[in-house]
LUMZASE-410336 format. One record per residue: chain; x, y, z of N, C-alpha, C in turn; residue number from 0. Coordinates in steps of 0.1 Angstrom, whole numbers, plus 5000, padded with zeros to 4 digits. Layout:
BEGIN
NODE  chaine   n_x   n_y   n_z  ca_x  ca_y  ca_z   c_x   c_y   c_z  num
NODE       A     X     Y     Z     X     Y     Z     X     Y     Z  NUM
...
***
This chain:
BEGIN
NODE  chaine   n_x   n_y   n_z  ca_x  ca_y  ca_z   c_x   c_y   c_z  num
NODE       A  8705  4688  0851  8718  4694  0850  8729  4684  0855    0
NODE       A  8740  4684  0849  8751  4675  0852  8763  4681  0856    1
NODE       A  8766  4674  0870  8777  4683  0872  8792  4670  0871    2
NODE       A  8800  4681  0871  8814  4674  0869  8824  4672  0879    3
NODE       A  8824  4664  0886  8832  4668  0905  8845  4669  0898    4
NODE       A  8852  4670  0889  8863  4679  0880  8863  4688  0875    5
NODE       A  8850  4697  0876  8851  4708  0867  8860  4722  0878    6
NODE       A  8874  4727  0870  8879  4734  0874  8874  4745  0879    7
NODE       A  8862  4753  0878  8857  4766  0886  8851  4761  0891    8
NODE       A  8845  4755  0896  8835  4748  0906  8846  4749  0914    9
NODE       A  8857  4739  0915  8864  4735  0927  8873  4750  0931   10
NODE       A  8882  4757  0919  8885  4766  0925  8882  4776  0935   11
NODE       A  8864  4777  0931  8857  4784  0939  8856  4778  0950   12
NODE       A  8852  4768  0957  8849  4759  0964  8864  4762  0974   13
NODE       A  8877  4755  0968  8889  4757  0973  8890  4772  0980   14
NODE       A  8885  4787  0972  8891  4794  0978  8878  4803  0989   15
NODE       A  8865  4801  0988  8859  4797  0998  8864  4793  1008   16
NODE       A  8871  4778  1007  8880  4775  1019  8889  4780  1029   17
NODE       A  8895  4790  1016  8907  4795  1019  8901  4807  1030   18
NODE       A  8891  4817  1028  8885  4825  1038  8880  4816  1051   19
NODE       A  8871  4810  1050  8863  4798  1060  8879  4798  1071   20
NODE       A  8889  4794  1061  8902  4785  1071  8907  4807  1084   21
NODE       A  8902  4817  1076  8912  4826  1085  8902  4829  1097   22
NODE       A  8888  4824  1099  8880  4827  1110  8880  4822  1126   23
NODE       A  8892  4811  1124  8901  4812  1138  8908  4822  1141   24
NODE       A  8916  4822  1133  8924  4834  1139  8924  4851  1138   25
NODE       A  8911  4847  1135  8908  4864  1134  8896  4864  1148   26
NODE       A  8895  4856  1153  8884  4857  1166  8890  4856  1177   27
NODE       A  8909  4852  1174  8914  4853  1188  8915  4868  1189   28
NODE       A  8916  4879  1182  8911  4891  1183  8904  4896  1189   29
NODE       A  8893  4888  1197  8877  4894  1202  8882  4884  1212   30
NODE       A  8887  4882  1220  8883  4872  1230  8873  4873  1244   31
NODE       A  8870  4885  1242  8858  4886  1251  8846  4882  1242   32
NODE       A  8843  4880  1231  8830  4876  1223  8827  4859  1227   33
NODE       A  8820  4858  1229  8814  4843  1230  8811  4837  1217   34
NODE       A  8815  4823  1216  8809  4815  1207  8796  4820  1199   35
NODE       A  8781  4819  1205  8775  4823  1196  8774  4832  1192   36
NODE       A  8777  4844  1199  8776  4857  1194  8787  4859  1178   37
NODE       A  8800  4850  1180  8806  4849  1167  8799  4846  1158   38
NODE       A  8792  4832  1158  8788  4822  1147  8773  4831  1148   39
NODE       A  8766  4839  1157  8757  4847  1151  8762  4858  1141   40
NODE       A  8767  4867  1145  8772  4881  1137  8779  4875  1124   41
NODE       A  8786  4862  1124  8792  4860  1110  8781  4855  1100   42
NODE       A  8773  4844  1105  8769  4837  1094  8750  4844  1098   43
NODE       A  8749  4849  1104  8732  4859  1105  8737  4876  1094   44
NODE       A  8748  4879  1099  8744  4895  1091  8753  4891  1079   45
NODE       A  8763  4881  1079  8769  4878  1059  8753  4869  1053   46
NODE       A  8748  4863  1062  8738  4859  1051  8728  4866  1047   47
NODE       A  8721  4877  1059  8716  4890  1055  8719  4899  1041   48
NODE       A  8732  4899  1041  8737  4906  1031  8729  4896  1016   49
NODE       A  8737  4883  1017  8737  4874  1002  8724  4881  1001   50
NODE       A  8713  4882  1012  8705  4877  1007  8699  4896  0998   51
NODE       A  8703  4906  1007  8702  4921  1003  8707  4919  0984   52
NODE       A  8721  4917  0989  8733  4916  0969  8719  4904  0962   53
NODE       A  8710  4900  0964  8707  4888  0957  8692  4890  0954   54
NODE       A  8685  4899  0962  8672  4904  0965  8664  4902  0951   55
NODE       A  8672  4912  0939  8663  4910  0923  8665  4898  0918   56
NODE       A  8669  4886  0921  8672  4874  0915  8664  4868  0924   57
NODE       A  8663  4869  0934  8653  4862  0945  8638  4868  0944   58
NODE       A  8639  4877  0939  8621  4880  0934  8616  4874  0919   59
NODE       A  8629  4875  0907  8629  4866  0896  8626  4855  0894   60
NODE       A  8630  4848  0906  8630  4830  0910  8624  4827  0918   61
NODE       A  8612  4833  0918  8607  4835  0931  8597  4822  0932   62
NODE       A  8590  4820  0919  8582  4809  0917  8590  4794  0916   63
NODE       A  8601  4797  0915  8610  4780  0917  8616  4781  0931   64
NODE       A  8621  4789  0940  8621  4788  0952  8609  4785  0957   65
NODE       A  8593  4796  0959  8585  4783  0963  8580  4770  0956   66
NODE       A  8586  4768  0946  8581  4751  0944  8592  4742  0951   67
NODE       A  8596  4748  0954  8608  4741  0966  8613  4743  0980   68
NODE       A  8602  4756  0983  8603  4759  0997  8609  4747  1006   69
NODE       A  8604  4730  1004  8610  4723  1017  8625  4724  1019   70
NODE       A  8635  4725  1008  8640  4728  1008  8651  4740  1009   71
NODE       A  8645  4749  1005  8647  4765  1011  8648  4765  1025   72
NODE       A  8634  4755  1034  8633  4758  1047  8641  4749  1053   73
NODE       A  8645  4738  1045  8655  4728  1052  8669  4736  1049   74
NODE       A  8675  4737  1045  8685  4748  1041  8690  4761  1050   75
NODE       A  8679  4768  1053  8675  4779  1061  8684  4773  1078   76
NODE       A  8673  4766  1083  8671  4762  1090  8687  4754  1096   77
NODE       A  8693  4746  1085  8706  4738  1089  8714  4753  1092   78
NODE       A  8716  4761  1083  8720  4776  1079  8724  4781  1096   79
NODE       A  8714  4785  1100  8712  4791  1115  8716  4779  1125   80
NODE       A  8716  4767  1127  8722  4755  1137  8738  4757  1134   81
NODE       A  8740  4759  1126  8754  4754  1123  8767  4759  1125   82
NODE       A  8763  4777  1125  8775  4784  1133  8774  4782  1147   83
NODE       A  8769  4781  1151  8761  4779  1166  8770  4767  1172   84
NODE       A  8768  4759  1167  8775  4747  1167  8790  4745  1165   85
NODE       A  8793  4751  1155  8806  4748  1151  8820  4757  1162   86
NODE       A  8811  4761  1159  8818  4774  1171  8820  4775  1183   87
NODE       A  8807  4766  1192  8806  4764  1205  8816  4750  1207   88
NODE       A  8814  4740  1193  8826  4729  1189  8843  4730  1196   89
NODE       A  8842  4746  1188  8856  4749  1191  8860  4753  1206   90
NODE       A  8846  4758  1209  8850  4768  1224  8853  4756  1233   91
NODE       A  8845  4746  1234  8844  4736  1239  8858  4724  1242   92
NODE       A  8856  4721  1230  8866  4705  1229  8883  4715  1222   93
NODE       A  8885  4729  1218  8891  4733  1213  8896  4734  1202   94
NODE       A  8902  4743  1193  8898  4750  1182  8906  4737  1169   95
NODE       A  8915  4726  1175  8921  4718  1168  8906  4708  1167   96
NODE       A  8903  4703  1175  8893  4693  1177  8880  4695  1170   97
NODE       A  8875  4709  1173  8867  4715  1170  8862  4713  1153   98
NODE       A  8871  4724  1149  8874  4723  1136  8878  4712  1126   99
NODE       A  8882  4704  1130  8884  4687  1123  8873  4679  1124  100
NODE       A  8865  4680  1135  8854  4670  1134  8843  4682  1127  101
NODE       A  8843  4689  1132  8830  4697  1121  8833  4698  1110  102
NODE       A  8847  4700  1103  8851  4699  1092  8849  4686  1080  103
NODE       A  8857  4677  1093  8860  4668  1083  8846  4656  1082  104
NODE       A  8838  4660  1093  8829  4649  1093  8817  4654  1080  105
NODE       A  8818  4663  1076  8809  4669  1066  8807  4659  1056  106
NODE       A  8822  4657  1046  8822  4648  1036  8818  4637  1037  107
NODE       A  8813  4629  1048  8805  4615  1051  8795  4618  1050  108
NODE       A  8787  4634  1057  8776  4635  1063  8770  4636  1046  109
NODE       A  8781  4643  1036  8770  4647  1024  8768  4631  1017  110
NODE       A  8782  4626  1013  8783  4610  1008  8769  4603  1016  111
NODE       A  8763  4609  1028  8753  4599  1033  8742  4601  1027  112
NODE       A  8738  4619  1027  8726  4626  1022  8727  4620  1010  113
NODE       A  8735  4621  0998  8734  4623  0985  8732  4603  0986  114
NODE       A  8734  4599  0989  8734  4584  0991  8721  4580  0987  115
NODE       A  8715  4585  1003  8700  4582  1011  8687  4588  1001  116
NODE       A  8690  4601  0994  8679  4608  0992  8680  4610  0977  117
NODE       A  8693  4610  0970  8694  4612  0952  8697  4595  0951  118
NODE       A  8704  4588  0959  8705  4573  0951  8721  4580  0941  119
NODE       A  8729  4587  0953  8744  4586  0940  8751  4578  0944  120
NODE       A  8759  4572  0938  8772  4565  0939  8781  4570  0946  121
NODE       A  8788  4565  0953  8801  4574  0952  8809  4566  0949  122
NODE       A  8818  4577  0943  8828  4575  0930  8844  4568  0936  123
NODE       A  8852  4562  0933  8862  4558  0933  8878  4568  0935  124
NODE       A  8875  4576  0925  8883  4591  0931  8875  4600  0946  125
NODE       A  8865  4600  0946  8858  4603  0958  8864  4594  0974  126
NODE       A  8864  4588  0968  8867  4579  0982  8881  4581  0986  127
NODE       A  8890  4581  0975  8904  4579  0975  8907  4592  0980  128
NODE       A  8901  4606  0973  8900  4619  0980  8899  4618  0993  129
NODE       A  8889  4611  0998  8883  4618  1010  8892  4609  1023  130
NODE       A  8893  4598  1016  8903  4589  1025  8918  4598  1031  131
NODE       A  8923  4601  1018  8938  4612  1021  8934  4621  1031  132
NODE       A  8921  4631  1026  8917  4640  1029  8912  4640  1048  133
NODE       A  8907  4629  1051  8904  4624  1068  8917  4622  1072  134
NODE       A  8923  4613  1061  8933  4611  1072  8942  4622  1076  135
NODE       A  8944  4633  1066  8951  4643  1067  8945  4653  1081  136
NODE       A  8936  4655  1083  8926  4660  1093  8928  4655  1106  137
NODE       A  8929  4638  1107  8930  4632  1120  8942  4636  1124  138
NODE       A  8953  4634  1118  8965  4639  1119  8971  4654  1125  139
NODE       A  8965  4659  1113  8962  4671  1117  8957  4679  1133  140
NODE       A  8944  4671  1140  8939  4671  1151  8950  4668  1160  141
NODE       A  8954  4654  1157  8960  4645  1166  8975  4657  1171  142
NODE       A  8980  4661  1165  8995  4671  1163  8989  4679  1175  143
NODE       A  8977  4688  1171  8976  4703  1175  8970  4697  1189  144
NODE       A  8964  4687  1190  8959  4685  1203  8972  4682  1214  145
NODE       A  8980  4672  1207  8995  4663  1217  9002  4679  1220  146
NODE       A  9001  4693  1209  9012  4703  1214  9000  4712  1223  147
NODE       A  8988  4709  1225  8983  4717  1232  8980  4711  1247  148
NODE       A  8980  4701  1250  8981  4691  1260  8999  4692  1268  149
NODE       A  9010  4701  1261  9021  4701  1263  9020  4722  1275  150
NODE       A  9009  4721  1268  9008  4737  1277  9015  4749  1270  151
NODE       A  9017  4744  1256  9022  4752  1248  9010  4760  1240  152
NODE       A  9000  4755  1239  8990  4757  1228  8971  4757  1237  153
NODE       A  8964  4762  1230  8952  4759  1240  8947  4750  1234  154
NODE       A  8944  4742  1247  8939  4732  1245  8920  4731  1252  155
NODE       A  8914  4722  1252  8901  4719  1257  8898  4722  1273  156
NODE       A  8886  4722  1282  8886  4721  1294  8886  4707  1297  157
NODE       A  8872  4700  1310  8873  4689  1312  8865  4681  1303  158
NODE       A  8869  4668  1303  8866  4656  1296  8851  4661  1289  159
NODE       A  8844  4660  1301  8825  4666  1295  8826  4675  1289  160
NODE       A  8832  4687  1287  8829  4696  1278  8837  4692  1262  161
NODE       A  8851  4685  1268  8854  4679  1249  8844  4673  1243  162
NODE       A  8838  4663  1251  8830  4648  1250  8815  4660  1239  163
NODE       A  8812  4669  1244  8799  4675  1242  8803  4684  1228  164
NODE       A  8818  4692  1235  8825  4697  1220  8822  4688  1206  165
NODE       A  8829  4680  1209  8829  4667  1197  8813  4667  1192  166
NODE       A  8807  4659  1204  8793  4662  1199  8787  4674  1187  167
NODE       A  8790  4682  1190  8784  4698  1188  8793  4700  1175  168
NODE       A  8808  4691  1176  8810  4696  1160  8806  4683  1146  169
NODE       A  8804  4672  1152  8790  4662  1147  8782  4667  1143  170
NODE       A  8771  4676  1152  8762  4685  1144  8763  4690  1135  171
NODE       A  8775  4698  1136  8780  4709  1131  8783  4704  1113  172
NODE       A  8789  4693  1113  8795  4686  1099  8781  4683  1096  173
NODE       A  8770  4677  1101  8756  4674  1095  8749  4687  1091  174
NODE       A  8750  4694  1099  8738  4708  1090  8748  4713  1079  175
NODE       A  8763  4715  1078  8771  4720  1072  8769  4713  1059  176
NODE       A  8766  4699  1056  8768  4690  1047  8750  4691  1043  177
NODE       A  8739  4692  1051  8723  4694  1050  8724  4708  1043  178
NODE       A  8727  4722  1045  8727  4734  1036  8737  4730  1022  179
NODE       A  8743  4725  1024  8752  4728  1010  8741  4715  1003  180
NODE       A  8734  4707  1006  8728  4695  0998  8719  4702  0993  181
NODE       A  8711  4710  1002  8700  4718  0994  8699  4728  0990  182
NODE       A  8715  4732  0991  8711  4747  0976  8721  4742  0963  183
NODE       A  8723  4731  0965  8729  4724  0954  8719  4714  0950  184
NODE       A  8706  4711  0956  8691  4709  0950  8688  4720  0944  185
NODE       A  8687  4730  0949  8679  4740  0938  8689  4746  0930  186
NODE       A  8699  4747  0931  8704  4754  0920  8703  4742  0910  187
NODE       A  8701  4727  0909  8705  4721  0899  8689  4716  0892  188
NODE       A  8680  4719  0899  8668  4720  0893  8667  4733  0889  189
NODE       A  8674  4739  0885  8673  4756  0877  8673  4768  0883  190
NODE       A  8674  4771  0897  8672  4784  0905  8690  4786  0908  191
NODE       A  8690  4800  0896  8704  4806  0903  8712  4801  0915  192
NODE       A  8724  4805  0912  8727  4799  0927  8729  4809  0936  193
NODE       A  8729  4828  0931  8729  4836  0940  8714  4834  0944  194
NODE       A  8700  4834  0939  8690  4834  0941  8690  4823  0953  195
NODE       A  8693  4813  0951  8694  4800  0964  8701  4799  0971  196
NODE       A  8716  4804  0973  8719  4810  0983  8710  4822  0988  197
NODE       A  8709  4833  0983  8703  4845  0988  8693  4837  0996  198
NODE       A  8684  4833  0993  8671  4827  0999  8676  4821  1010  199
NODE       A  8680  4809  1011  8687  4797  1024  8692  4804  1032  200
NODE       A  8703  4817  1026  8713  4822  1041  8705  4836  1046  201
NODE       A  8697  4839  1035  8692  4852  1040  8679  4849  1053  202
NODE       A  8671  4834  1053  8665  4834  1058  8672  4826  1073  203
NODE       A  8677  4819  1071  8691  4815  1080  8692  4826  1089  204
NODE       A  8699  4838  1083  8703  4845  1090  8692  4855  1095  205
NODE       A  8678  4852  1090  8670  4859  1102  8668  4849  1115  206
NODE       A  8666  4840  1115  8666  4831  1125  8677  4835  1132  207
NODE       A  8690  4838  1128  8699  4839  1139  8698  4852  1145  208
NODE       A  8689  4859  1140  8689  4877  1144  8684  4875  1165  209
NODE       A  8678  4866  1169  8675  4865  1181  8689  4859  1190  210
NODE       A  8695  4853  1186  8707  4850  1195  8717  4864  1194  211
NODE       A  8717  4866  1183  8726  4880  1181  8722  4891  1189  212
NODE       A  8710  4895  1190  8708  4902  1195  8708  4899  1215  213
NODE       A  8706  4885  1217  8705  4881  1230  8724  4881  1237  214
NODE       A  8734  4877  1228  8750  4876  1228  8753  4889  1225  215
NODE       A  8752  4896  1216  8761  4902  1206  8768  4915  1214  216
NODE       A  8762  4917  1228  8768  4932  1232  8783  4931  1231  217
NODE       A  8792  4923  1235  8803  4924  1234  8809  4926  1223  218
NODE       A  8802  4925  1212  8811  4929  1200  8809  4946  1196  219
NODE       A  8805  4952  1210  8802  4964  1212  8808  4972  1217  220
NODE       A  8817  4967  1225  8826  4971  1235  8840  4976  1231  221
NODE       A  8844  4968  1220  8854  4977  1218  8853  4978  1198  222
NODE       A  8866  4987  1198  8864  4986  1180  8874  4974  1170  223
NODE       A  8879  4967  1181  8889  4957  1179  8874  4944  1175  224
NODE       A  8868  4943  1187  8855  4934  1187  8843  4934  1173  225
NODE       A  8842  4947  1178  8836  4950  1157  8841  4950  1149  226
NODE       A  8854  4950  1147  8862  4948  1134  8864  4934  1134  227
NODE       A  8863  4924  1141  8862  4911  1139  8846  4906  1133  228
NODE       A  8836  4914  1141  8825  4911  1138  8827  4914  1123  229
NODE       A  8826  4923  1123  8822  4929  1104  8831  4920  1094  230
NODE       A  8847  4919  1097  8852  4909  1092  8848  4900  1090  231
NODE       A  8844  4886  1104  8835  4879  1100  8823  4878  1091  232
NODE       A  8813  4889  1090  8804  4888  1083  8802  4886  1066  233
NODE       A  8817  4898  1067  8814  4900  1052  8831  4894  1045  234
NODE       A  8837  4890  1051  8846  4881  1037  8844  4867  1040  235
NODE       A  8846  4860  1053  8844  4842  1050  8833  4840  1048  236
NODE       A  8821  4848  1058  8808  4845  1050  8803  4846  1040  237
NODE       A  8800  4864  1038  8794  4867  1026  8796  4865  1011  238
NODE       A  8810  4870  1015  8820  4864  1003  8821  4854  1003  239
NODE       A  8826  4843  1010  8832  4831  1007  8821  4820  1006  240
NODE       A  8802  4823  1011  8796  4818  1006  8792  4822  0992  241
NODE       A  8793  4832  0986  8791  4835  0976  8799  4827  0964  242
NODE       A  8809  4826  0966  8822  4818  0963  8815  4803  0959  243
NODE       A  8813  4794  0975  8810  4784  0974  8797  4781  0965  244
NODE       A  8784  4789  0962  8775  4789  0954  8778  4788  0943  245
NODE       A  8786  4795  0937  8790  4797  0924  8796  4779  0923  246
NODE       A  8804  4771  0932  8808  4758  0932  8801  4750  0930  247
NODE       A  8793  4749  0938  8780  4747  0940  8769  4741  0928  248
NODE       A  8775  4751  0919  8766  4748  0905  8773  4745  0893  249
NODE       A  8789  4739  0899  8794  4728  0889  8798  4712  0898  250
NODE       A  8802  4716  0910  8804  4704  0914  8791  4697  0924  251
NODE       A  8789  4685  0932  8783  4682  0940  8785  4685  0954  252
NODE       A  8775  4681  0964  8779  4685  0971  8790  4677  0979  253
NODE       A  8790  4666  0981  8794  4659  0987  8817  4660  0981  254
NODE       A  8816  4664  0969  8826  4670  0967  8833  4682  0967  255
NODE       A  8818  4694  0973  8826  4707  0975  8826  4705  0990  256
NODE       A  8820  4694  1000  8824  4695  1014  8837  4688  1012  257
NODE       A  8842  4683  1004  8855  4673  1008  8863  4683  1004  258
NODE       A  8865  4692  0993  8873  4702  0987  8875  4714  1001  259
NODE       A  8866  4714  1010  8866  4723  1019  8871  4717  1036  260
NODE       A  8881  4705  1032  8886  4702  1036  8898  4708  1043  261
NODE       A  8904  4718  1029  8913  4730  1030  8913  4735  1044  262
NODE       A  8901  4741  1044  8899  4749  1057  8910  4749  1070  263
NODE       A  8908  4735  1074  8912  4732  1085  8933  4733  1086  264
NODE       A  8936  4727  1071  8949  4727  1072  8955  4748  1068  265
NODE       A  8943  4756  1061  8945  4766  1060  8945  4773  1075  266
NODE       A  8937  4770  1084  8935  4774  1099  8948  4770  1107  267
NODE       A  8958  4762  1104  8970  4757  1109  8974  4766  1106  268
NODE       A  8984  4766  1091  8991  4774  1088  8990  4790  1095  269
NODE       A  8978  4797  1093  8977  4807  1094  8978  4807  1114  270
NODE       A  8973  4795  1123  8979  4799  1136  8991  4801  1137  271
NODE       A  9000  4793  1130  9019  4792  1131  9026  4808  1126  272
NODE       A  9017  4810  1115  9027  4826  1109  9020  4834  1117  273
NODE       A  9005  4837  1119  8997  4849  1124  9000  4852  1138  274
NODE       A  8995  4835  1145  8995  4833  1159  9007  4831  1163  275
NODE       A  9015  4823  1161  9028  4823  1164  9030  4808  1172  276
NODE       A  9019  4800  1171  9019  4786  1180  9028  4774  1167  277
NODE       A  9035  4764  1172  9040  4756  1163  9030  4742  1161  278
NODE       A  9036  4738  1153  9030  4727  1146  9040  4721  1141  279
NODE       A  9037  4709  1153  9047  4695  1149  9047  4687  1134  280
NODE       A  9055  4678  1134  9057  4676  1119  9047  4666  1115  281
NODE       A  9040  4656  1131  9027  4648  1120  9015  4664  1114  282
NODE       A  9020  4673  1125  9008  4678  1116  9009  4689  1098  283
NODE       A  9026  4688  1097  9025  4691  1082  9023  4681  1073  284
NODE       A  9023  4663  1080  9023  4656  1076  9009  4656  1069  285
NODE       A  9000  4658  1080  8985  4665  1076  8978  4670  1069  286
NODE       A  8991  4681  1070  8984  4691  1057  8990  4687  1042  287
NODE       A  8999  4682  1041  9005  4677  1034  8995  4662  1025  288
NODE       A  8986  4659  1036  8976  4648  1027  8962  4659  1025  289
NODE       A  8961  4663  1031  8952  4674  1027  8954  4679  1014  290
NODE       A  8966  4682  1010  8968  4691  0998  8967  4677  0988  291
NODE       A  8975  4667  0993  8962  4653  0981  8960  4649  0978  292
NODE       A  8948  4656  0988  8934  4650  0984  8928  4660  0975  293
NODE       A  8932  4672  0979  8925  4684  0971  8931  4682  0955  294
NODE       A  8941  4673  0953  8947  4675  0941  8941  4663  0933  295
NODE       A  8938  4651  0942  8931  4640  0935  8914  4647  0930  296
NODE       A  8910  4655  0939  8897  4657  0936  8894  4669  0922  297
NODE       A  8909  4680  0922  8907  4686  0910  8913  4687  0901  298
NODE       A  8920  4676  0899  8928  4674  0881  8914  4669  0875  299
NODE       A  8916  4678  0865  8909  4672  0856  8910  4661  0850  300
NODE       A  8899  4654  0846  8896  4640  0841  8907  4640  0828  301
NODE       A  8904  4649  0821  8910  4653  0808  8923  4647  0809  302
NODE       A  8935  4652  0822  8947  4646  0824  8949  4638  0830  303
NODE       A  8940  4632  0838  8942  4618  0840  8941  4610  0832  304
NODE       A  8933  4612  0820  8930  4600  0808  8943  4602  0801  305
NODE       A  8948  4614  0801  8963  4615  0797  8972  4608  0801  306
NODE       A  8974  4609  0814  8984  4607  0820  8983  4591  0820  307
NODE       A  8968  4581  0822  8972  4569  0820  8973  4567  0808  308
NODE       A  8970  4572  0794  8974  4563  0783  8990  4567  0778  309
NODE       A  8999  4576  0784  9010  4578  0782  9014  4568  0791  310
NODE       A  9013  4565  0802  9018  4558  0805  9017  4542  0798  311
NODE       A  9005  4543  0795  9005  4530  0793  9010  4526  0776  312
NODE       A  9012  4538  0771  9019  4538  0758  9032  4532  0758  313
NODE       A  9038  4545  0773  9057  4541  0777  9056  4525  0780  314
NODE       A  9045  4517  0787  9047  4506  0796  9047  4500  0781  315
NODE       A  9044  4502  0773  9039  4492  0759  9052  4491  0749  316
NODE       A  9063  4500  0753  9072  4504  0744  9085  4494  0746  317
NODE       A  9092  4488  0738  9099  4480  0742  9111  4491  0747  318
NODE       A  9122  4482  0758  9129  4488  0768  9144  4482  0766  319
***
């Protein structure tokens, strides 16, 4: 199967995936008595539960190409359950600017490495030029929200060792995040649906996470403010918005639906400044402002770019 890192529903999906992924900051300052894992359990353990319930008669249909691929189901699985864990404890840690940029943005390297190392792809020249805007838009990004939270305006990180470990932890975090999307974009492109491969990866994902949840989760007990964030979490950035990204999944690659989901991070700004009410200095619209693109180099279609250069190059040919 051949995918198109231009093909417009792939990225849309991908993009608005993003767009959920980006509101699960600011819907957890809501719960602030929940702990990190207990978040990154209840969202991505009971939304992947679900994919995998909505996905059950496709996952018994395909059942014979998921196991001829189990290493990958279980590699998948496995990144699946690390990765909220991480990303989240990322945030609690080094804080929610820091956090979120390096687990975010280190993804698009981590897949460009996988897809490198293990398929032998190239990466492409609009890829790079994407992803280049796209980091840099992120560092920036970071760089803003950290200088206005370091001002005692904004929250910021505790001491040095817990950023130092944060950072670490959102490193991880961009490696299993970029490891699950590599391998259900293996099996969907060797022929297994991509609800059936998602269903599989997050549904088993999310039994692995059923032990932390159950070891954290009382606090999202306590009140109904705390469950309404849980259940939110579960079922729209997860459920939904992995559902979303699957469907991407099986037009683009991966290493260009982690760079497209770059969004996230500049969509988590915006929404602290109107929701939250914290500001954001002007390198960091500067930020979001390369963020958007990168997102736009990565989904014009080829079709108008081959346009757009032979018009031009028609106009440059025309005498003046």
């Amino acid at each position: 199967m051949k995918h198109r890192s231009g093909h417009p529903t792939g990225s849309l999906c991908v993009l608005l995936a993003s767009v959920l992924w980006g509101t699960t900051g600011t819907a957890a300052t809501f719960a602030p008595d929940v702990g990190p894992l207990a978040i990154g359990a209840v969202a991505m353990g009971l939304g992947g539960l679900l994919q995998a319930l909505v996905a059950a008669p496709r996952i018994r249909r395909e059942s014979a190409g998921l196991r001829a691929r189990r290493g990958a189901v279980l590699l998948g699985a496995l990144a699946v359950a690390i990765y909220p864990l991480a990303f989240y404890s990322s945030m609690h840690l080094a804080g929610v600017a820091t956090g979120t940029v390096v687990s975010i943005g280190s993804a698009p390297l981590a897949s460009a490495l996988v897809e490198r190392t293990v398929d032998g792809r190239r990466l492409t020249r609009r890829w790079t030029t994407g992803a280049a805007l796209g980091l840099a838009g992120t560092v920036l990004l970071c760089a803003a929200e950290a200088a206005h939270a370091s001002t005692g305006a904004g929250a910021g990180a505790g001491s040095a060792g817990a950023t130092v470990l944060g950072v670490g932890l959102g490193l991880v975090a961009g490696f299993t995040y970029a490891l699950y999307s590599w391998a259900a974009h293996r099996l969907i492109s060797h022929g297994v649906g991509s609800s059936a491969a998602m269903g599989a990866v997050f549904g088993i994902g999310g039994l692995l996470l059923m032990p932390v949840l159950l070891a954290t989760g009382a606090p999202l007990l306590d009140s109904w403010s705390n469950a309404a964030v849980g259940t939110y979490m579960a079922l729209v950035p997860m459920f939904l918005g992995y559902v979303l990204f699957g469907w991407g999944l099986a037009h683009v690659p991966a290493s260009t639906a982690t760079t497209l989901s770059l969004l996230e991070p500049a969509v988590a700004a915006v929404l602290a400044v109107v929701v939250v009410g914290e500001r954001l200095p002007l390198p960091g619209w500067l930020g979001v402002a390369l963020v958007v693109g990168c997102l736009a180099v990565l989904t014009t279609p080829a079709g108008a770019r081959r346009r757009s250069r032979t018009t031009s190059a028609v106009v440059a040919a025309e005498p003046g």
